[in-house]
C-alpha positions in Angstrom: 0.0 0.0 0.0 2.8 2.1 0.8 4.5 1.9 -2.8 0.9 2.7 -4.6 0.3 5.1 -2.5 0.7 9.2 -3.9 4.4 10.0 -2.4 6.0 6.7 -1.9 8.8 8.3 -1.3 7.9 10.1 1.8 6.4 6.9 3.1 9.1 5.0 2.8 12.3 7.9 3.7 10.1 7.7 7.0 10.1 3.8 7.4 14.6 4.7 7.2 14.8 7.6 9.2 12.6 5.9 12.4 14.5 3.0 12.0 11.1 0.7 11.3 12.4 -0.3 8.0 15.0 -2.6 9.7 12.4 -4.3 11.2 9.7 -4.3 8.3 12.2 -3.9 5.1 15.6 -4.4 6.3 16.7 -4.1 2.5 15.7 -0.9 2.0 18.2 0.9 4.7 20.7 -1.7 3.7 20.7 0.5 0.1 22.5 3.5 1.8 25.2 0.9 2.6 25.8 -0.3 -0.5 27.9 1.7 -3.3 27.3 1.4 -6.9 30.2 -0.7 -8.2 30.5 1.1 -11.6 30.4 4.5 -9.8 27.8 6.1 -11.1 25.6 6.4 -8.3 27.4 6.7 -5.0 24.2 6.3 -2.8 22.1 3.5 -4.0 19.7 4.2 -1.7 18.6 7.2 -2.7 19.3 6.0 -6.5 16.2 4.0 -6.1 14.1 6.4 -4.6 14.7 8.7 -8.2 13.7 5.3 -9.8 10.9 4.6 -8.3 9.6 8.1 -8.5 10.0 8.0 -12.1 8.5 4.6 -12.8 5.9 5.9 -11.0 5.4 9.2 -13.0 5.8 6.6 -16.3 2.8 4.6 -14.8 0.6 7.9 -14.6 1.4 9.1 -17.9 0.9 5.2 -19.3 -1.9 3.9 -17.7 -3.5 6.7 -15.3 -2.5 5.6 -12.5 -0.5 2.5 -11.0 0.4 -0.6 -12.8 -0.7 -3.0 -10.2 1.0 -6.0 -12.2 
C-alpha cells in the first residue's frame, strides 16, 4: 500500500529515518550501505528512490494511474 500510494517516497524515507524499515524492510536501509560498483551512483539508496519516483510518474502518464501487475 505504501509503494501505490501518492508519495512513496515520503512513506518510505520515513520507514529509514525511524529506524522501522530494519524491522519491516531491512533491504531498503541496507541501500545507503551499498555503493554502486560502476560509480555512477554513489548512494544507492537514494538511487532508487529517483527510480521509483520515475516509474511511478511513467505509470501515470501510461496507464492513469499505478500498474498493479
Amino acid at each position: 500500500k505504501l509503494v501505490m500510494g501518492a508519495y512513496p517516497r515520503r512513506g518510505l524515507t520515513l520507514l529509514v529515518d525511524t529506524g522501522l524499515a530494519e524491522l519491516v524492510l531491512p533491504e531498503l536501509p541496507a541501500l545507503a550501505r551499498e555503493r554502486d560498483e560502476h560509480h555512477r551512483h554513489k548512494d544507492v539508496y537514494e538511487h532508487t528512490q529517483t527510480v521509483l519516483e520515475q516509474a511511478i510518474d511513467q505509470e501515470q502518464e501510461r496507464f492513469g494511474g499505478p500498474d498493479q501487475v
